[in-house]
C-alpha positions as a Markdown table, in Angstrom:
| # | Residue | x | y | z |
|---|---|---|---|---|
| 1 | Unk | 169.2 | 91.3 | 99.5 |
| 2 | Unk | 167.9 | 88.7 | 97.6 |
| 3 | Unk | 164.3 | 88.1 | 95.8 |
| 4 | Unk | 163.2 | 86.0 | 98.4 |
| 5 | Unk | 164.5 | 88.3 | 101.5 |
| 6 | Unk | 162.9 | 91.4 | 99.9 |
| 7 | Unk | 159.6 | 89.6 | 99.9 |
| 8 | Unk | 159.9 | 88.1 | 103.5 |
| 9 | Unk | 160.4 | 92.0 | 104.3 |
| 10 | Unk | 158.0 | 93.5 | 102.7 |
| 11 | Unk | 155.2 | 91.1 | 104.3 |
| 12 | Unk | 154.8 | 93.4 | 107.4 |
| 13 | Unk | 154.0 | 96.7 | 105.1 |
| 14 | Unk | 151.3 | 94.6 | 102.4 |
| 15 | Unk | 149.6 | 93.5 | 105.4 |
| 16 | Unk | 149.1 | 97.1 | 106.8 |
| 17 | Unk | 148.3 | 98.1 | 103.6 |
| 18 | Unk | 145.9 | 95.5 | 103.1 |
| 19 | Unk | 144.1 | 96.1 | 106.5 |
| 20 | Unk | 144.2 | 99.8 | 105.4 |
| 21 | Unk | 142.0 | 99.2 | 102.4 |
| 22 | Unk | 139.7 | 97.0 | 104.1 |
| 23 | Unk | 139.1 | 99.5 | 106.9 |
| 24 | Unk | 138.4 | 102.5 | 104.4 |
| 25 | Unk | 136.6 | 100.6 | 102.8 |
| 26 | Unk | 133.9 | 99.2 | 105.5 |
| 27 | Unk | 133.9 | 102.9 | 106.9 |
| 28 | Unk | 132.8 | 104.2 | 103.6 |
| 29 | Unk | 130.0 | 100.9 | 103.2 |
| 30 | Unk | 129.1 | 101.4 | 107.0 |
| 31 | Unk | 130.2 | 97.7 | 108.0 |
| 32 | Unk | 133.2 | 98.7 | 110.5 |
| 33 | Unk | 133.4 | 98.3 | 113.8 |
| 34 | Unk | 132.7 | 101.6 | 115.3 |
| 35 | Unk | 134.2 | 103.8 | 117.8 |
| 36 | Unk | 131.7 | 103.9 | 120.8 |
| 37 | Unk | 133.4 | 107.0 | 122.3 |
| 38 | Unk | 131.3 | 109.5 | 120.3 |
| 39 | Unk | 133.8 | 109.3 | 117.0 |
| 40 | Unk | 132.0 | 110.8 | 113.8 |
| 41 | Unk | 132.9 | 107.6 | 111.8 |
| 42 | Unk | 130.0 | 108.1 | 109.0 |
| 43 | Unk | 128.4 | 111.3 | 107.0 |
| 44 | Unk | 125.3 | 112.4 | 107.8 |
| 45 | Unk | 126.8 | 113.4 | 111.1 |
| 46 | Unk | 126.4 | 110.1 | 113.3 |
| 47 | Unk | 128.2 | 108.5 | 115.7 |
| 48 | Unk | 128.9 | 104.4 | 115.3 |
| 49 | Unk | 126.5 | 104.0 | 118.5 |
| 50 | Unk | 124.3 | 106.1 | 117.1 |
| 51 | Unk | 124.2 | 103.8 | 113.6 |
| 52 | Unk | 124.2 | 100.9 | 115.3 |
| 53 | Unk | 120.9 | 102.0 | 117.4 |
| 54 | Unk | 119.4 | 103.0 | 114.3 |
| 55 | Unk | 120.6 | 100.1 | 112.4 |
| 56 | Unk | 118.9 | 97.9 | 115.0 |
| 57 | Unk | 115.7 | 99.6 | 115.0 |
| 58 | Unk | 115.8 | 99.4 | 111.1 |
| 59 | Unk | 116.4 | 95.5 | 111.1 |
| 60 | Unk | 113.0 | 95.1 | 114.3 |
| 61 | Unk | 110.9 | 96.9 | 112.1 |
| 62 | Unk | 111.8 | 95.1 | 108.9 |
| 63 | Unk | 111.8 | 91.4 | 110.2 |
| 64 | Unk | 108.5 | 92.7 | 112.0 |
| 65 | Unk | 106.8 | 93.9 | 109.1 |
| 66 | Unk | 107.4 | 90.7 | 107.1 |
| 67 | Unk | 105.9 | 88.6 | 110.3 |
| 68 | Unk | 102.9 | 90.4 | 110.2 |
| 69 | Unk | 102.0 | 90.6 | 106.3 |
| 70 | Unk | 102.8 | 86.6 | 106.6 |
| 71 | Unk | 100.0 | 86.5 | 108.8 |
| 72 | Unk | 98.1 | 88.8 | 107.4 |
| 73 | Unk | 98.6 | 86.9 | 103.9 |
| 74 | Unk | 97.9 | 83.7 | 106.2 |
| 75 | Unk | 94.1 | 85.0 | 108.0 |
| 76 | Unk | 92.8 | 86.6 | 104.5 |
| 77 | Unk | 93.2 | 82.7 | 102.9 |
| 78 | Unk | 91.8 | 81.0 | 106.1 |
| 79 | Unk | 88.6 | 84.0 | 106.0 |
| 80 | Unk | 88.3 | 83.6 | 102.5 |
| 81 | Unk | 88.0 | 79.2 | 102.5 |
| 82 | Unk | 86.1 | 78.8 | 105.7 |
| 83 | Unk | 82.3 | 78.1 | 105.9 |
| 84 | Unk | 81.1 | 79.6 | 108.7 |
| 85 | Unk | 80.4 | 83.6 | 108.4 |
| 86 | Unk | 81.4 | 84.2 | 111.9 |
| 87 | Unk | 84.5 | 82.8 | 111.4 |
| 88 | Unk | 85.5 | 85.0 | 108.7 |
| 89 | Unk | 83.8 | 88.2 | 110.0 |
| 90 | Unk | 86.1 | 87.7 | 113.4 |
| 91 | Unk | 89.0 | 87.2 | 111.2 |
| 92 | Unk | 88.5 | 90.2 | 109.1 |
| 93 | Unk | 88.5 | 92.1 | 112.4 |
| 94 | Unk | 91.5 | 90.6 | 113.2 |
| 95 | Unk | 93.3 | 92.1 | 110.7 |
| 96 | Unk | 92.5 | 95.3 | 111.2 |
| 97 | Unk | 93.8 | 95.5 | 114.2 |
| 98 | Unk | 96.9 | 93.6 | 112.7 |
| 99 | Unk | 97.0 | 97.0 | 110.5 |
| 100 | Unk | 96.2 | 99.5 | 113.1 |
| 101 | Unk | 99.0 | 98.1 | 115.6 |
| 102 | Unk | 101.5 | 96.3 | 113.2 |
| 103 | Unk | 101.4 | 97.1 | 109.9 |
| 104 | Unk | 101.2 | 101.0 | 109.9 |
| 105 | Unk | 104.0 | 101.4 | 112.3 |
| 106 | Unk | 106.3 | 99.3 | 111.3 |
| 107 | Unk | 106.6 | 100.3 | 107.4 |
| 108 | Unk | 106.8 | 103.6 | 108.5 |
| 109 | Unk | 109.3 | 102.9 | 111.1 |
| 110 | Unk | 111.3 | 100.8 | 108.8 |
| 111 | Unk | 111.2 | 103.3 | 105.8 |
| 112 | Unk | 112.5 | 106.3 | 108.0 |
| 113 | Unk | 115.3 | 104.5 | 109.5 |
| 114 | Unk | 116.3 | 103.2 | 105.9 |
| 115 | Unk | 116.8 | 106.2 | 104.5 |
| 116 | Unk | 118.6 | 107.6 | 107.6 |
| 117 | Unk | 120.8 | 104.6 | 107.2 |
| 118 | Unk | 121.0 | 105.3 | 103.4 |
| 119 | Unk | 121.9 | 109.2 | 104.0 |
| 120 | Unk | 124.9 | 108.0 | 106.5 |
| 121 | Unk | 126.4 | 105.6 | 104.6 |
| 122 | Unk | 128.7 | 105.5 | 101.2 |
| 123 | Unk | 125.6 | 103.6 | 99.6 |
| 124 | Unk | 123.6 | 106.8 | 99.5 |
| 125 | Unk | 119.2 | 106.5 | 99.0 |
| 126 | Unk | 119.5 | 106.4 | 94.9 |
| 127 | Unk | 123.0 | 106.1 | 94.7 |
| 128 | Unk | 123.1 | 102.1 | 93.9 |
| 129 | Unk | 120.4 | 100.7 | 92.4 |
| 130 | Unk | 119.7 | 97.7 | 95.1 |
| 131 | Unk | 119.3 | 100.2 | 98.2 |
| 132 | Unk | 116.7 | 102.5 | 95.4 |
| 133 | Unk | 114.7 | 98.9 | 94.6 |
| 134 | Unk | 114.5 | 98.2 | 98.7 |
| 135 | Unk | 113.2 | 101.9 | 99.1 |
| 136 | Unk | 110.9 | 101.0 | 96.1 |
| 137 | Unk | 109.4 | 97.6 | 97.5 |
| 138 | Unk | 108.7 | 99.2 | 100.9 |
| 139 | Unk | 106.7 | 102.5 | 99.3 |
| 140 | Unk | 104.6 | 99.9 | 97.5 |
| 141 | Unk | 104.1 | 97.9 | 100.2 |
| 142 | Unk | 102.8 | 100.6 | 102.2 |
| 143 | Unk | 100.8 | 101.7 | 99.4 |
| 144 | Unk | 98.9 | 98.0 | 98.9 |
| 145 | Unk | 98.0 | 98.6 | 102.3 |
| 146 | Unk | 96.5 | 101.9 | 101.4 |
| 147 | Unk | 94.7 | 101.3 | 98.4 |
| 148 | Unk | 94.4 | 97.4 | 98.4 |
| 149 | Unk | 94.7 | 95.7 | 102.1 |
| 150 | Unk | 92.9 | 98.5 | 103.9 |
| 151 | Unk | 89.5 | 99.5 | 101.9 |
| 152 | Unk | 89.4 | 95.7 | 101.1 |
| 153 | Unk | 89.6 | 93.8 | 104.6 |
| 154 | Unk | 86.8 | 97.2 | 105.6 |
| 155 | Unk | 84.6 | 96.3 | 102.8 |
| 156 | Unk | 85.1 | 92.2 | 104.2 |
| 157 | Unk | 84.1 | 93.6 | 107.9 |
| 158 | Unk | 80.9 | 95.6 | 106.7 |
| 159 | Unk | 79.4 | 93.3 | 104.9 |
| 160 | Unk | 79.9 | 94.0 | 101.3 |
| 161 | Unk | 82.1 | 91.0 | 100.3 |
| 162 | Unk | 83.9 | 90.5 | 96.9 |
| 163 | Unk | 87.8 | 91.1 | 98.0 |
| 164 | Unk | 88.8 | 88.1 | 98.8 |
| 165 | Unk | 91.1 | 87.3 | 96.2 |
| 166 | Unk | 92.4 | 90.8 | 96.0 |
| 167 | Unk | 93.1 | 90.9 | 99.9 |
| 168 | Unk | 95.4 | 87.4 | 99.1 |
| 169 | Unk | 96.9 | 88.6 | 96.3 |
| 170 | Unk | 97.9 | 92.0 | 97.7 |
| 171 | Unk | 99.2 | 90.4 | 101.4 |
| 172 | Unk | 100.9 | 87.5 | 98.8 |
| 173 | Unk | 102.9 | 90.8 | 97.2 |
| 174 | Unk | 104.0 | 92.1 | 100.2 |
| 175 | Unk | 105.5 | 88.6 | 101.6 |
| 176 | Unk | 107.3 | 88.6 | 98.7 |
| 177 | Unk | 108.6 | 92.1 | 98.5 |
| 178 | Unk | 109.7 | 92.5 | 101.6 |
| 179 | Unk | 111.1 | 89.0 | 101.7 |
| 180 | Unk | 113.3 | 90.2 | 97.8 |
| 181 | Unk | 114.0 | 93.6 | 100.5 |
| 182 | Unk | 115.5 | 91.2 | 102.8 |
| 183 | Unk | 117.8 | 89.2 | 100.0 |
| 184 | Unk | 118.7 | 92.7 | 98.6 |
| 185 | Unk | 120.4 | 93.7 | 101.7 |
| 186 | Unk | 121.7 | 90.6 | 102.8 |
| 187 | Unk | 123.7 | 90.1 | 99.1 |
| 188 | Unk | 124.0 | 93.9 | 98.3 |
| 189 | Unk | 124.9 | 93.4 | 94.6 |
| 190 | Unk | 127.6 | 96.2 | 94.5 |
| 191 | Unk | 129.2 | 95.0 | 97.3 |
| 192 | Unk | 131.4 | 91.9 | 96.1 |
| 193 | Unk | 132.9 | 94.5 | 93.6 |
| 194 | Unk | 134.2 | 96.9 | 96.2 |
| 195 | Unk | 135.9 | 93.8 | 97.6 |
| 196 | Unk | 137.4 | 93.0 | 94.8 |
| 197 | Unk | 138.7 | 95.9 | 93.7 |
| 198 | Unk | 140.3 | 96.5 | 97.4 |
| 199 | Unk | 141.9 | 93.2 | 97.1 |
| 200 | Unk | 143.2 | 94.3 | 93.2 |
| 201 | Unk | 145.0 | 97.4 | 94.9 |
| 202 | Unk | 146.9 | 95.7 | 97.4 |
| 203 | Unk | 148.0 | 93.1 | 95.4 |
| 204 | Unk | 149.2 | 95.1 | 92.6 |
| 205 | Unk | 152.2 | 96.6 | 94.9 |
| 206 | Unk | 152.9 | 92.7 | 95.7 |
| 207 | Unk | 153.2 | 92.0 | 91.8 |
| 208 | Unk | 156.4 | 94.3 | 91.4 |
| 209 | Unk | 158.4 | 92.3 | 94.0 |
């Protein structure tokens, strides 16, 4: 058989090795396509429909949450620049409500279904430094709404004044942290390296031919 034949051959078998990799691979990372017929396909004891609900609710909550600190960010500079006093008294009830139905809920929602993503996954909570820097942008968020947004916009509604700035800078945080939260698991920094390293291994048999 000669050099060329043998590597004509052996095309079939690289390929299914190739796809091999790749598919261990995504199961591991939680990017395969799952089995909807109740296969455990990830740890933590999930099924892929079962990810993929979760994984959906995750995503809501997150774009969500950055809608509504935009706004939030958005109302605190138009209160804090207008004129007129009923203006900016309506708009400092306004975001309350903003907290009470938006903000609260959707942090939280979007924190538990992180780390339940994170637990049934390869990637872990604290395993890989991006998905422990996500978890650590959303826990301050929630706490500049605690200690920041909330006593200052309640301090705005009764009358005592003096947060402005601090209510603009502490909504202007959270647009950008959850907006980093966003790039983080869009790019996931580890990830180009796992492909990498799968491509590496299948090629390595293909070297020897």
């Amino acid at each position: 058989m000669t050099h060329r034949g043998a590597c004509t051959e052996a095309g079939p078998e690289l390929n299914l090795r190739y796809e091999a990799v790749v598919r261990r691979d995504e199961a591991r990372s939680g990017t395969a396509d799952d089995d909807d017929r109740g296969v455990r396909l990830h740890d933590g004891g999930m099924t892929g429909a079962q990810r993929r609900a979760v994984l959906t609710i995750h995503i809501v909550a997150g774009v969500g949450l950055l809608g509504d600190v935009a706004a939030v960010l958005a109302v605190n500079v138009r209160a804090a620049t207008t004129d007129d006093p009923a203006f900016a008294t309506a708009s400092y009830e306004l975001l309350q409500m903003f907290t009470v139905m938006f903000g609260i809920p959707l942090s939280f929602l979007a924190l538990v279904t992180g780390i339940v993503l994170g637990r049934s996954s390869k990637w872990g909570i604290v395993r890989h430094a991006w998905v422990a820097s996500k978890l650590a942008l959303l826990v301050g968020v929630i706490l500049v709404g605690a200690l920041v947004l909330g006593p200052g916009t309640e301090a705005m509604r009764t009358g005592d004044g003096g947060a402005e700035a601090r209510l603009i800078a502490g909504s202007a945080y959270d647009v950008v942290a959850l907006t980093l939260a966003t790039g983080l698991s869009v790019f996931k920094p580890r990830r180009r390296r796992r492909v990498r390293s799968a491509a590496q291994a299948v090629a390595a048999p293909r070297a020897s031919y």
